[in-house]
PDB file of N, CA, C and O in Angstrom:
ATOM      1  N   UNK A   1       0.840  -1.180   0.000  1.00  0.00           N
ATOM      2  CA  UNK A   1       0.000   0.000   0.000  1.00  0.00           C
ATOM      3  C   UNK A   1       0.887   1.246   0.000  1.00  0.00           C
ATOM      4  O   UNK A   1       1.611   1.481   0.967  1.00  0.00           O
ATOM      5  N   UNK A   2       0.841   2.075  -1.106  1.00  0.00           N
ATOM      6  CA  UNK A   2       0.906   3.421  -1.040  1.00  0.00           C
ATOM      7  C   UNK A   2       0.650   4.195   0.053  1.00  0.00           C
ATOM      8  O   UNK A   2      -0.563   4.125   0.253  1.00  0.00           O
ATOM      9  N   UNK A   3       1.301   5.071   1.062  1.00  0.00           N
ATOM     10  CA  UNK A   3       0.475   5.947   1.985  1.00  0.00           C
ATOM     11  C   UNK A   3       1.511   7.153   2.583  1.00  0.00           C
ATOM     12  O   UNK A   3       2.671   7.265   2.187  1.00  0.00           O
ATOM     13  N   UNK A   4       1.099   7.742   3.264  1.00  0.00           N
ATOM     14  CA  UNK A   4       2.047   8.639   3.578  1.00  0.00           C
ATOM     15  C   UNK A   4       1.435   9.003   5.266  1.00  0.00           C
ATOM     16  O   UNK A   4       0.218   8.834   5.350  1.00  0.00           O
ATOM     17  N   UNK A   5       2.041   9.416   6.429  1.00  0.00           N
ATOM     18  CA  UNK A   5       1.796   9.373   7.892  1.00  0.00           C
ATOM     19  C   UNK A   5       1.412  11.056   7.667  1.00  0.00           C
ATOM     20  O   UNK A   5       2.201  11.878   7.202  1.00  0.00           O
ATOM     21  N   UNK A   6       0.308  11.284   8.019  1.00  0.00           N
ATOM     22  CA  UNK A   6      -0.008  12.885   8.758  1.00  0.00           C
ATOM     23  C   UNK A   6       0.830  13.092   9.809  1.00  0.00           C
ATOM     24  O   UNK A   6       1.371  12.196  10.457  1.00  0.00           O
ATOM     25  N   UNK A   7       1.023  15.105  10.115  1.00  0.00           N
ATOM     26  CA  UNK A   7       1.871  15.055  11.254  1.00  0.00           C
ATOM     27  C   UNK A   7       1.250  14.809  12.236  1.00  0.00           C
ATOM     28  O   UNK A   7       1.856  14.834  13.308  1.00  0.00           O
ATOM     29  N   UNK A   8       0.144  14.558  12.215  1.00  0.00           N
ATOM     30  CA  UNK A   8      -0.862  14.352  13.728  1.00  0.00           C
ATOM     31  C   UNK A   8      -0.221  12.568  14.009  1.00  0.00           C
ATOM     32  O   UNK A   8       0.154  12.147  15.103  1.00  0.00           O
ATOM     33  N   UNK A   9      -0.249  11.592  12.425  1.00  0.00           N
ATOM     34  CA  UNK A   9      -0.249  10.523  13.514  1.00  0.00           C
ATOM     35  C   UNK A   9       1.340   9.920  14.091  1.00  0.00           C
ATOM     36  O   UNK A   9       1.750   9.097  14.909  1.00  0.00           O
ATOM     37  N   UNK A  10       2.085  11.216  12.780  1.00  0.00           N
ATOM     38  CA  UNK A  10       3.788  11.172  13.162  1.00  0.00           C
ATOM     39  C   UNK A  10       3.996  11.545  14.605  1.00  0.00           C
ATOM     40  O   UNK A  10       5.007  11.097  15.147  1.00  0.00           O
ATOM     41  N   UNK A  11       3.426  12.074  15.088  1.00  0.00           N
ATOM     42  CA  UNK A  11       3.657  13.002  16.624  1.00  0.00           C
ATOM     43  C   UNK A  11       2.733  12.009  17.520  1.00  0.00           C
ATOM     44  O   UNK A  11       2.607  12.268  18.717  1.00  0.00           O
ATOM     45  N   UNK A  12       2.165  11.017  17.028  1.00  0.00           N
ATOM     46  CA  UNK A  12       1.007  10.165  18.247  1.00  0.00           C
ATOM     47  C   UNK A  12       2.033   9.024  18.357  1.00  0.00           C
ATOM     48  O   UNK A  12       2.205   8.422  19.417  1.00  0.00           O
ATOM     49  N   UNK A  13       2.643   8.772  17.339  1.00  0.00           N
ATOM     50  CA  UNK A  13       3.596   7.366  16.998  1.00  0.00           C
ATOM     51  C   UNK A  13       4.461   7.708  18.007  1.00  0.00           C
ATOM     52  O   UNK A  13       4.516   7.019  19.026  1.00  0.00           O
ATOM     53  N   UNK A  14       5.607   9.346  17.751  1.00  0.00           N
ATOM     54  CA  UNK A  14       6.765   9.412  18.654  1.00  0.00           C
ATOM     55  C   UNK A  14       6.280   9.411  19.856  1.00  0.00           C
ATOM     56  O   UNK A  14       7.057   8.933  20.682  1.00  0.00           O
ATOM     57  N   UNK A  15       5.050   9.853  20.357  1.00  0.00           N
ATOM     58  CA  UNK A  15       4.490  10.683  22.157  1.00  0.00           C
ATOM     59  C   UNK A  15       4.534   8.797  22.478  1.00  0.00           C
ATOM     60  O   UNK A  15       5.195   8.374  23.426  1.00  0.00           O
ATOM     61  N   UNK A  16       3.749   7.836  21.557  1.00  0.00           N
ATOM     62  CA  UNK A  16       3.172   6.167  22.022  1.00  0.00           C
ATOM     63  C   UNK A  16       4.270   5.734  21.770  1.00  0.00           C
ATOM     64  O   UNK A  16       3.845   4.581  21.713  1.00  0.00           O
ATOM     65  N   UNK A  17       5.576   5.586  21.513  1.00  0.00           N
ATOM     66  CA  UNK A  17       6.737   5.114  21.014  1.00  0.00           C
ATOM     67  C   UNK A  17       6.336   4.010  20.393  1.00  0.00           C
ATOM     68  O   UNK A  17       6.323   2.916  20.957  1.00  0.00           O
ATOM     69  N   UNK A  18       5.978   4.193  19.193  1.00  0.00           N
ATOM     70  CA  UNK A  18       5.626   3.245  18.286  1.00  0.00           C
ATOM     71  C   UNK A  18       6.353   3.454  17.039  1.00  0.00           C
ATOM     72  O   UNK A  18       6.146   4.463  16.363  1.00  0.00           O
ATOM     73  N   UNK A  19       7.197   2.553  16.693  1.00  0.00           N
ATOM     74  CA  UNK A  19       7.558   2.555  15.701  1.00  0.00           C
ATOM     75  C   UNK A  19       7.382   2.638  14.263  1.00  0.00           C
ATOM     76  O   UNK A  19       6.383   2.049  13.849  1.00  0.00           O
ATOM     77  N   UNK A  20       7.975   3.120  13.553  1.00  0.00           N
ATOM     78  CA  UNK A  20       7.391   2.763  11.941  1.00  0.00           C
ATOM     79  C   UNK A  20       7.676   1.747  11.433  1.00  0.00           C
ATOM     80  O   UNK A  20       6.832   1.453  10.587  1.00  0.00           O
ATOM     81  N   UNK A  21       8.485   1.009  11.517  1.00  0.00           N
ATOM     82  CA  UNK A  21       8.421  -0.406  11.055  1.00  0.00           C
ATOM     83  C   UNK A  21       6.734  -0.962  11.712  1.00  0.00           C
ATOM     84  O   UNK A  21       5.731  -1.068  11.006  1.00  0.00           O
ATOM     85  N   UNK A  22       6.796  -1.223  13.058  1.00  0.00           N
ATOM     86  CA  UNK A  22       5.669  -1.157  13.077  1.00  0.00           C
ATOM     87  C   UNK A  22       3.721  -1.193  12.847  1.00  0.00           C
ATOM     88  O   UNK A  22       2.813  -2.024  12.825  1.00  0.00           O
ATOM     89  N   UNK A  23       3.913   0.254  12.717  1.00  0.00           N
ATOM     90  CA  UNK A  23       2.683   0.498  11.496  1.00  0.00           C
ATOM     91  C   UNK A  23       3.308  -0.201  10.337  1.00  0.00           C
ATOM     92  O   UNK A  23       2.720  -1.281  10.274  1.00  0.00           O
ATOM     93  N   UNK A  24       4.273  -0.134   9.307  1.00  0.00           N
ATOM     94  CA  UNK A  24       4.265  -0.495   7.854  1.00  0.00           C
ATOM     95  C   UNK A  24       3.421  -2.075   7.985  1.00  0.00           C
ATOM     96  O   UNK A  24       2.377  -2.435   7.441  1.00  0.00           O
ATOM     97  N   UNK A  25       4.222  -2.722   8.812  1.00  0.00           N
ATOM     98  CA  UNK A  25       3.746  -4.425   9.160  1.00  0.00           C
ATOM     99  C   UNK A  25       2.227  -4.617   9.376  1.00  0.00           C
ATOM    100  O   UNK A  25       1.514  -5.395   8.742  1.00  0.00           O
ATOM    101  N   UNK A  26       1.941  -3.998  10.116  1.00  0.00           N
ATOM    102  CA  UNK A  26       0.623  -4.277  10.015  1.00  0.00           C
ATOM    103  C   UNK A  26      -0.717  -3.232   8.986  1.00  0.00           C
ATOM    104  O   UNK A  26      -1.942  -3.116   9.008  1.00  0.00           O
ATOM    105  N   UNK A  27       0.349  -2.698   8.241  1.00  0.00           N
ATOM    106  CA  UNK A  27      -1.091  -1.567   6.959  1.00  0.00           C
ATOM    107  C   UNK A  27      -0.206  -3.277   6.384  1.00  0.00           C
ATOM    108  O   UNK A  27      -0.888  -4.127   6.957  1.00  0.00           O
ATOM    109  N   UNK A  28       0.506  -3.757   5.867  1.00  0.00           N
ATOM    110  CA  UNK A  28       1.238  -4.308   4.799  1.00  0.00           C
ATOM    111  C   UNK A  28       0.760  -5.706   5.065  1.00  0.00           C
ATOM    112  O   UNK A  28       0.763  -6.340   4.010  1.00  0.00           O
ATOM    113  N   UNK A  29       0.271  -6.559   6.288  1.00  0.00           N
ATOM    114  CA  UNK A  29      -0.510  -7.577   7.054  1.00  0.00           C
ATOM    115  C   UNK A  29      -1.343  -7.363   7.891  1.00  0.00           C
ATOM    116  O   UNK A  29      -1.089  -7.858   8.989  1.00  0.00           O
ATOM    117  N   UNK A  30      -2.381  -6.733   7.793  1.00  0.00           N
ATOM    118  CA  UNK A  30      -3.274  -6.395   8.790  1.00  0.00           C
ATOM    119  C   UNK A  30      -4.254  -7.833   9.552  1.00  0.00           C
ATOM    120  O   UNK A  30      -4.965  -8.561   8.858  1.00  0.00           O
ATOM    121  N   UNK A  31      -4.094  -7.997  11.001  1.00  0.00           N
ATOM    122  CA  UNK A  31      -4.463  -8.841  11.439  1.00  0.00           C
ATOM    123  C   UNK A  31      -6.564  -8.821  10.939  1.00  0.00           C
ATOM    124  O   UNK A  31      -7.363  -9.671  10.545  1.00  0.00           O
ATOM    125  N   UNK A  32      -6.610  -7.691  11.196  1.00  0.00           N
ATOM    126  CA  UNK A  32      -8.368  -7.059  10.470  1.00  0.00           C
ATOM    127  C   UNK A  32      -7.918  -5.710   9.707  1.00  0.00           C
ATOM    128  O   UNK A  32      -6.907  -5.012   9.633  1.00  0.00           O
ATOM    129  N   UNK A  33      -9.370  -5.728   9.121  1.00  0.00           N
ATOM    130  CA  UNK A  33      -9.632  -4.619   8.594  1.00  0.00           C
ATOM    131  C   UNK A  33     -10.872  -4.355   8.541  1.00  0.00           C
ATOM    132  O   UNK A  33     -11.641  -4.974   7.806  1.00  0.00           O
ATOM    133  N   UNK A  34     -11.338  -3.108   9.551  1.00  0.00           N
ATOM    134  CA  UNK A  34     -12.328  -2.817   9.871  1.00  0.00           C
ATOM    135  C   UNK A  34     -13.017  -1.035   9.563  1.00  0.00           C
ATOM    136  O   UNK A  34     -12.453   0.012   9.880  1.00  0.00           O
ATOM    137  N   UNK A  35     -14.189  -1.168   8.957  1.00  0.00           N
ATOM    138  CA  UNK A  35     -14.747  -0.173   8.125  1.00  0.00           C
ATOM    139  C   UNK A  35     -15.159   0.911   9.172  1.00  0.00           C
ATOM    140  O   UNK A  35     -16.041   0.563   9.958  1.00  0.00           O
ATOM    141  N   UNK A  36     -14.719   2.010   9.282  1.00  0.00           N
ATOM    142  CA  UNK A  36     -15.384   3.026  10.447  1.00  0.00           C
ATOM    143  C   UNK A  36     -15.871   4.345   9.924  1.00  0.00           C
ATOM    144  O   UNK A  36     -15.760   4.538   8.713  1.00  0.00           O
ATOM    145  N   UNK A  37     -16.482   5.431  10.808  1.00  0.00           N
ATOM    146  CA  UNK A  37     -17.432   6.602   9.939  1.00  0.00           C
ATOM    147  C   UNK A  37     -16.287   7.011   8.815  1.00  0.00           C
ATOM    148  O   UNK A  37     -15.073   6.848   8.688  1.00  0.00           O
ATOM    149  N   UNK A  38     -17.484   7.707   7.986  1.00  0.00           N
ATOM    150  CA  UNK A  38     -16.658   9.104   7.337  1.00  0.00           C
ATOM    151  C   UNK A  38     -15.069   8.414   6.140  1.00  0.00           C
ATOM    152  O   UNK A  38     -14.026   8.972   5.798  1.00  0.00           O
ATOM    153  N   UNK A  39     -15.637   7.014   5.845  1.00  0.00           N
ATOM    154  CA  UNK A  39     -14.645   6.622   4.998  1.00  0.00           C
ATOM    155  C   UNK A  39     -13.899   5.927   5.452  1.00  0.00           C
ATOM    156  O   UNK A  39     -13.262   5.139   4.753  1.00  0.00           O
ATOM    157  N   UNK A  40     -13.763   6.005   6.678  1.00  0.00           N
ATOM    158  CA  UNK A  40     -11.899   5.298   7.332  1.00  0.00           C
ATOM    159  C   UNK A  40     -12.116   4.043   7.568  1.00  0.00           C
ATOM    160  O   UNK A  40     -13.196   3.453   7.526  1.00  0.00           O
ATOM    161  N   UNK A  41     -11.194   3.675   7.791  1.00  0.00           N
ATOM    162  CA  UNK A  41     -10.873   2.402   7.354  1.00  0.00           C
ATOM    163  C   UNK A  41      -9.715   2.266   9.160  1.00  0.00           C
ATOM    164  O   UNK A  41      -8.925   3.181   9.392  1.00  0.00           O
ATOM    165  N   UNK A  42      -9.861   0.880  10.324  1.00  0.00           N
ATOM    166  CA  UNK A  42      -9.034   0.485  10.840  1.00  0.00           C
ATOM    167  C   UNK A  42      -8.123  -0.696  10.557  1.00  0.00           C
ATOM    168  O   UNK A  42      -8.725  -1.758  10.399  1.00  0.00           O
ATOM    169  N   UNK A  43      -7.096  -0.729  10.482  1.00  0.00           N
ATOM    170  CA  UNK A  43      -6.104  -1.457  10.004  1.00  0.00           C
ATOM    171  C   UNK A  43      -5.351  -2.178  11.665  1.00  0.00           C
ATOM    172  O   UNK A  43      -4.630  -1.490  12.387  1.00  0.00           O
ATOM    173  N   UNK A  44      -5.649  -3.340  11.921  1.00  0.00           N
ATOM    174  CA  UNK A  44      -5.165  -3.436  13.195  1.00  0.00           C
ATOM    175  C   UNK A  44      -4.932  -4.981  13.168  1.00  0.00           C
ATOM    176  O   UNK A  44      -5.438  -5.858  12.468  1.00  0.00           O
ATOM    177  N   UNK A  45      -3.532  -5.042  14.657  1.00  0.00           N
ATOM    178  CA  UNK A  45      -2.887  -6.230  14.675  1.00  0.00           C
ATOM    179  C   UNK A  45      -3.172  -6.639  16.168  1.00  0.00           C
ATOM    180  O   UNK A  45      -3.691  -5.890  16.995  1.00  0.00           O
ATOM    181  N   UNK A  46      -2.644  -8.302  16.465  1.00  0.00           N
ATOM    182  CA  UNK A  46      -2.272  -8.179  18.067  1.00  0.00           C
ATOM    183  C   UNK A  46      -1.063  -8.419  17.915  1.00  0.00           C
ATOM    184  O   UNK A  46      -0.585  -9.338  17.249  1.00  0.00           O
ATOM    185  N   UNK A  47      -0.293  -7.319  18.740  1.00  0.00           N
ATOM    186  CA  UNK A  47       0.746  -7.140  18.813  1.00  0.00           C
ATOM    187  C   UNK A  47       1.956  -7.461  20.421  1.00  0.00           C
ATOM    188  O   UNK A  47       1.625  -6.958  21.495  1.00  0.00           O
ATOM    189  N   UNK A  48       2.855  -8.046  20.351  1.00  0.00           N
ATOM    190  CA  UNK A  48       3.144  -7.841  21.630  1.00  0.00           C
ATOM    191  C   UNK A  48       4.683  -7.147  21.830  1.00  0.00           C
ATOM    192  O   UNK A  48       5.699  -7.794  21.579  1.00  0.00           O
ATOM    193  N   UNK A  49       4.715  -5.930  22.251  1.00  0.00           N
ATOM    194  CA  UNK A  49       5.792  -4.558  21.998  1.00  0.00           C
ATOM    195  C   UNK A  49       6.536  -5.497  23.067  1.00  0.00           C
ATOM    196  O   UNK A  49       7.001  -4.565  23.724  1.00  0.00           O
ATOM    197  N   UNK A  50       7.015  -6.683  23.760  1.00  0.00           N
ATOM    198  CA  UNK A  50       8.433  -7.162  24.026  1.00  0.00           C
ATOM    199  C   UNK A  50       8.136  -7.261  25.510  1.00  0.00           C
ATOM    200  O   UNK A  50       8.688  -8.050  26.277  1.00  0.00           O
ATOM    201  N   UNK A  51       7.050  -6.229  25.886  1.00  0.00           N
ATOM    202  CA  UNK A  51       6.872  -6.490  27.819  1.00  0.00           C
ATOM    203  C   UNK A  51       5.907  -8.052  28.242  1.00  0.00           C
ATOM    204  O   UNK A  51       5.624  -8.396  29.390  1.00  0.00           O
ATOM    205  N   UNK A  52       5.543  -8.801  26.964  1.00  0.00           N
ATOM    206  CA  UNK A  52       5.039 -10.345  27.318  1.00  0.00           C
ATOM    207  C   UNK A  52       3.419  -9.996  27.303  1.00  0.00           C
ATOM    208  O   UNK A  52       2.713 -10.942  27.654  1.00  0.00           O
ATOM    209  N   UNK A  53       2.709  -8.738  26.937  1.00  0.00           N
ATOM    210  CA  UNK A  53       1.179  -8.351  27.280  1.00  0.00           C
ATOM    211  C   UNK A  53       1.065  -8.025  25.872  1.00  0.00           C
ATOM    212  O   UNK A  53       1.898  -7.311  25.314  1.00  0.00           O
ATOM    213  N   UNK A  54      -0.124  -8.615  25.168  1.00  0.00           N
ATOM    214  CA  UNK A  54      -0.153  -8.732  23.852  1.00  0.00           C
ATOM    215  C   UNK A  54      -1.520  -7.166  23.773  1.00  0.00           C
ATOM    216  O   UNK A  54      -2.630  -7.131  24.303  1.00  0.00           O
ATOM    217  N   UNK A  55      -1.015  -6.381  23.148  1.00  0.00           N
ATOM    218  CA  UNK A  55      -2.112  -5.313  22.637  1.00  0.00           C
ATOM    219  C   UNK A  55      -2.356  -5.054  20.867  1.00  0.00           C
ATOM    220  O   UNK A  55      -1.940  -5.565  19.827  1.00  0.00           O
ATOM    221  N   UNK A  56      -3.105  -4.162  21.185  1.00  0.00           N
ATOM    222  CA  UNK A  56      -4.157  -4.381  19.642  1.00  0.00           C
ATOM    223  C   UNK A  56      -3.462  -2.860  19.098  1.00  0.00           C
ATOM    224  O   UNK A  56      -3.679  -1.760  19.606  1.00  0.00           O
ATOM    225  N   UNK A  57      -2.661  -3.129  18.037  1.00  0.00           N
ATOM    226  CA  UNK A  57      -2.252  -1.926  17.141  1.00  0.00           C
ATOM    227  C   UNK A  57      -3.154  -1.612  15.894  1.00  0.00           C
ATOM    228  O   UNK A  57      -3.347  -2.304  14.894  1.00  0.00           O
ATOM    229  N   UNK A  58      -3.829   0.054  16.345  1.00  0.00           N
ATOM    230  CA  UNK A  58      -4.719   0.024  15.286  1.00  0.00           C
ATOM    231  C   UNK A  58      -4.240   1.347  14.549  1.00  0.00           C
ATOM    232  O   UNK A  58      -3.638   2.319  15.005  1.00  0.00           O
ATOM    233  N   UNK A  59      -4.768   1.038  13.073  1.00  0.00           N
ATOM    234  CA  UNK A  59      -4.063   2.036  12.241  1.00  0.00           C
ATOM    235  C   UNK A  59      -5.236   2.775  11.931  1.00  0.00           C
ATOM    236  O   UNK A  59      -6.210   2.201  11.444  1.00  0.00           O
ATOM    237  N   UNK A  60      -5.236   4.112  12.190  1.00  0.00           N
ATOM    238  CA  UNK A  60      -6.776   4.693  11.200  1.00  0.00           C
ATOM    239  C   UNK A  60      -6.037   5.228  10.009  1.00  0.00           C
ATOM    240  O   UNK A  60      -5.100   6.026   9.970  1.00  0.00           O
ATOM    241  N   UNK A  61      -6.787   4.497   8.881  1.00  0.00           N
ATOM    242  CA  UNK A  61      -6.284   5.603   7.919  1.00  0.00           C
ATOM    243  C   UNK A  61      -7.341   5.778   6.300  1.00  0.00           C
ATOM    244  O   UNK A  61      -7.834   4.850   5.659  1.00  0.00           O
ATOM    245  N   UNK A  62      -7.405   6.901   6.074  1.00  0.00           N
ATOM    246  CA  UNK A  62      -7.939   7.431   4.793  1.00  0.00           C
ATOM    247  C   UNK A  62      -7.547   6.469   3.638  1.00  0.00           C
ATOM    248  O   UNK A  62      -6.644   6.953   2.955  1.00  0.00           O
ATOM    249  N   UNK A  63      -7.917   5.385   3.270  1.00  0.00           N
ATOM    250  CA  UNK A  63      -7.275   4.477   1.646  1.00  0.00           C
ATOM    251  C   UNK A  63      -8.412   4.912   0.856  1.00  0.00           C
ATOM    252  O   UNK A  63      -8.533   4.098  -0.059  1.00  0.00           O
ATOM    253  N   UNK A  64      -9.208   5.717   0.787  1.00  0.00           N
ATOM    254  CA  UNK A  64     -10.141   6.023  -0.464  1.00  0.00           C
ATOM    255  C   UNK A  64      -9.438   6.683  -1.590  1.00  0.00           C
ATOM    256  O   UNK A  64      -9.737   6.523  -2.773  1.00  0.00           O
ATOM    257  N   UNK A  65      -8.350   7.543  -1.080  1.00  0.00           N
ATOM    258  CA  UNK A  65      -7.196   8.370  -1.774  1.00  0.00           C
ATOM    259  C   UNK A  65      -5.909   7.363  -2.142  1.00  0.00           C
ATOM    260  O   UNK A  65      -5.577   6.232  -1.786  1.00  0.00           O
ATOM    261  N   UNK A  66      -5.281   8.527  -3.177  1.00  0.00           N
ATOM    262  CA  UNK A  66      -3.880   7.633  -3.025  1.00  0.00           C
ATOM    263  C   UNK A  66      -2.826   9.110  -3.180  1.00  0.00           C
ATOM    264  O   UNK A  66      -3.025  10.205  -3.705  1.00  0.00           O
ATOM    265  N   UNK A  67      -1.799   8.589  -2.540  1.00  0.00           N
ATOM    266  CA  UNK A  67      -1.678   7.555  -1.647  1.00  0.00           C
ATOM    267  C   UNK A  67      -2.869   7.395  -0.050  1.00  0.00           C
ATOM    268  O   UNK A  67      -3.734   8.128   0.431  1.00  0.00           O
ATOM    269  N   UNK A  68      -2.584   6.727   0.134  1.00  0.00           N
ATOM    270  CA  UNK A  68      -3.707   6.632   1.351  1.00  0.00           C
ATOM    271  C   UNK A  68      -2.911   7.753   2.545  1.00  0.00           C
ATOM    272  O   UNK A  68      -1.816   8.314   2.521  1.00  0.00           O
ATOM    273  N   UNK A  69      -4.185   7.753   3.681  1.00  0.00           N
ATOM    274  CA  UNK A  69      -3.290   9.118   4.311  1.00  0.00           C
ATOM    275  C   UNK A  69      -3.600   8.169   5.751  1.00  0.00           C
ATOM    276  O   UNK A  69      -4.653   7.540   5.852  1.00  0.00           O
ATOM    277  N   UNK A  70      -2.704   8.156   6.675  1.00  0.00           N
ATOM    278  CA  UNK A  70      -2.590   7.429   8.180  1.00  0.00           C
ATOM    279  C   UNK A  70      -2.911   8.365   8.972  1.00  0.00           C
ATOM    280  O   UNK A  70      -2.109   9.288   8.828  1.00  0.00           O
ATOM    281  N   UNK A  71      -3.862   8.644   9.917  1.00  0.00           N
ATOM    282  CA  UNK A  71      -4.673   9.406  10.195  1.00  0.00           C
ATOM    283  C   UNK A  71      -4.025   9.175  11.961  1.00  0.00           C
ATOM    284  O   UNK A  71      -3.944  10.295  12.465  1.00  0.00           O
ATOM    285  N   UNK A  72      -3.793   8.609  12.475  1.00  0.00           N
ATOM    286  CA  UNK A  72      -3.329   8.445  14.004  1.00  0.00           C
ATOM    287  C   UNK A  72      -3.208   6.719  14.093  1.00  0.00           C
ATOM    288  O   UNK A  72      -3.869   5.945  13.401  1.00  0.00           O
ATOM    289  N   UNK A  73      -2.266   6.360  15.052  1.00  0.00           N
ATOM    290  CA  UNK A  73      -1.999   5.342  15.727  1.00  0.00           C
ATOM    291  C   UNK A  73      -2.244   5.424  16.711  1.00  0.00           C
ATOM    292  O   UNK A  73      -2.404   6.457  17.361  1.00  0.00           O
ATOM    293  N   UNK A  74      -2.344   4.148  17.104  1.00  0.00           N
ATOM    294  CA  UNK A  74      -2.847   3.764  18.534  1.00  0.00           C
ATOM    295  C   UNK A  74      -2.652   2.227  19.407  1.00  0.00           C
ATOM    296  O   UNK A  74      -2.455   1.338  18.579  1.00  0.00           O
ATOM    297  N   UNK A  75      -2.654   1.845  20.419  1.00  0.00           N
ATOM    298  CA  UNK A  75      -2.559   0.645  20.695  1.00  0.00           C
ATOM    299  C   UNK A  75      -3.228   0.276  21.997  1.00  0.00           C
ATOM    300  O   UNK A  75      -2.884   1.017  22.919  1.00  0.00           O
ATOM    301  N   UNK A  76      -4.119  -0.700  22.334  1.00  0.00           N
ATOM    302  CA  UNK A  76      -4.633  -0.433  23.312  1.00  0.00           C
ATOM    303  C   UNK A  76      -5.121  -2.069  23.966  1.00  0.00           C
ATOM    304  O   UNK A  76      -5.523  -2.977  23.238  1.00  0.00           O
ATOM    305  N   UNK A  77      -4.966  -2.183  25.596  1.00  0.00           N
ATOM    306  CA  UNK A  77      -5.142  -3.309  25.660  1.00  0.00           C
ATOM    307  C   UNK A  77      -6.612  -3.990  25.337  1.00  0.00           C
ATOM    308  O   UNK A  77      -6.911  -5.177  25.208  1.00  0.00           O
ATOM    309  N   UNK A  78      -7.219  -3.089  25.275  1.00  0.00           N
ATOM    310  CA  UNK A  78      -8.906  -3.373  24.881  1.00  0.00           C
ATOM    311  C   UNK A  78      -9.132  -4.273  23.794  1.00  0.00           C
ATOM    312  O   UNK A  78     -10.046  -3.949  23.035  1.00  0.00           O
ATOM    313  N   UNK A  79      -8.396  -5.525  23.495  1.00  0.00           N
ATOM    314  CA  UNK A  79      -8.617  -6.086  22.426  1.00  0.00           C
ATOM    315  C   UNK A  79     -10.089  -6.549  21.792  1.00  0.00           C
ATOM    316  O   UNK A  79     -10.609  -6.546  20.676  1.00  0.00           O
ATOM    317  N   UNK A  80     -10.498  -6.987  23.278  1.00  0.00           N
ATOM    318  CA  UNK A  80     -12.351  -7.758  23.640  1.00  0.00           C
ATOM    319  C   UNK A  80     -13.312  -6.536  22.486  1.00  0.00           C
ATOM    320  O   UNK A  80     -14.291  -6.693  21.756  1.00  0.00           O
ATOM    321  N   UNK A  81     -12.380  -5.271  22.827  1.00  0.00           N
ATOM    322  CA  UNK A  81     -13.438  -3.691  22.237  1.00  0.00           C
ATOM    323  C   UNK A  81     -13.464  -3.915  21.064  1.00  0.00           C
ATOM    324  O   UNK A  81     -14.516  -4.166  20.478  1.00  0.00           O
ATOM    325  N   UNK A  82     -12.287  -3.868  20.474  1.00  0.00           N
ATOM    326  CA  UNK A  82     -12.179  -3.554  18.921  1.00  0.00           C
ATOM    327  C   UNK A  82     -11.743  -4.457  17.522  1.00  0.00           C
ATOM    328  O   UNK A  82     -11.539  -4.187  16.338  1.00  0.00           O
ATOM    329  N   UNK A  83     -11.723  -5.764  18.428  1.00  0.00           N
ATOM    330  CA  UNK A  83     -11.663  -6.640  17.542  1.00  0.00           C
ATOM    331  C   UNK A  83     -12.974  -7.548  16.686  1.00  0.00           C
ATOM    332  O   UNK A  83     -13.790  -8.175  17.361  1.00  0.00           O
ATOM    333  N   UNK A  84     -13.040  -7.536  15.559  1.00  0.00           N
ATOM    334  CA  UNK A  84     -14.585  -8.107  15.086  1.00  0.00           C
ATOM    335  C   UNK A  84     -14.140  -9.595  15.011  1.00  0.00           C
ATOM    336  O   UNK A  84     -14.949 -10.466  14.690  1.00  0.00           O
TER     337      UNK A  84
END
């Protein structure tokens, strides 16, 4: 996938120390892909960042465009929430 990171979700990635390898892995293998308002699209994995507690990396991002636009990252233990 084509895409490019907004500075909103470049600055959510550095504040969540989330890497860009990261996001690429999961827009590039997304564990789901789930349809949300206004076009967007969640792109999300279970992930486990190395502390042994597996959380849910979700990507919002604009793919109606191209390149597609990554709208914020996020990761959260709420897997039960946002997984279909």
């Amino acid at each position: 996938m084509k895409y490019i990171i907004s500075r909103h979700a470049q600055t959510e990635m550095e504040r969540r120390n989330i890497s860009k390898a990261v996001v690429e892995s999961v827009l590039n293998a997304p564990g789901q892909v789930v349809s949300e308002k206004e076009g967007r699209k969640v792109y999300q994995s279970k992930i486990d960042f190395g502390s042994g507690k597996t959380f849910l990396l979700r990507v919002i991002v604009v793919d109606d465009i191209d390149p597609a636009v990554v709208i914020t990252v996020y990761k959260t233990s709420k897997i039960e929430k946002y997984w279909r």
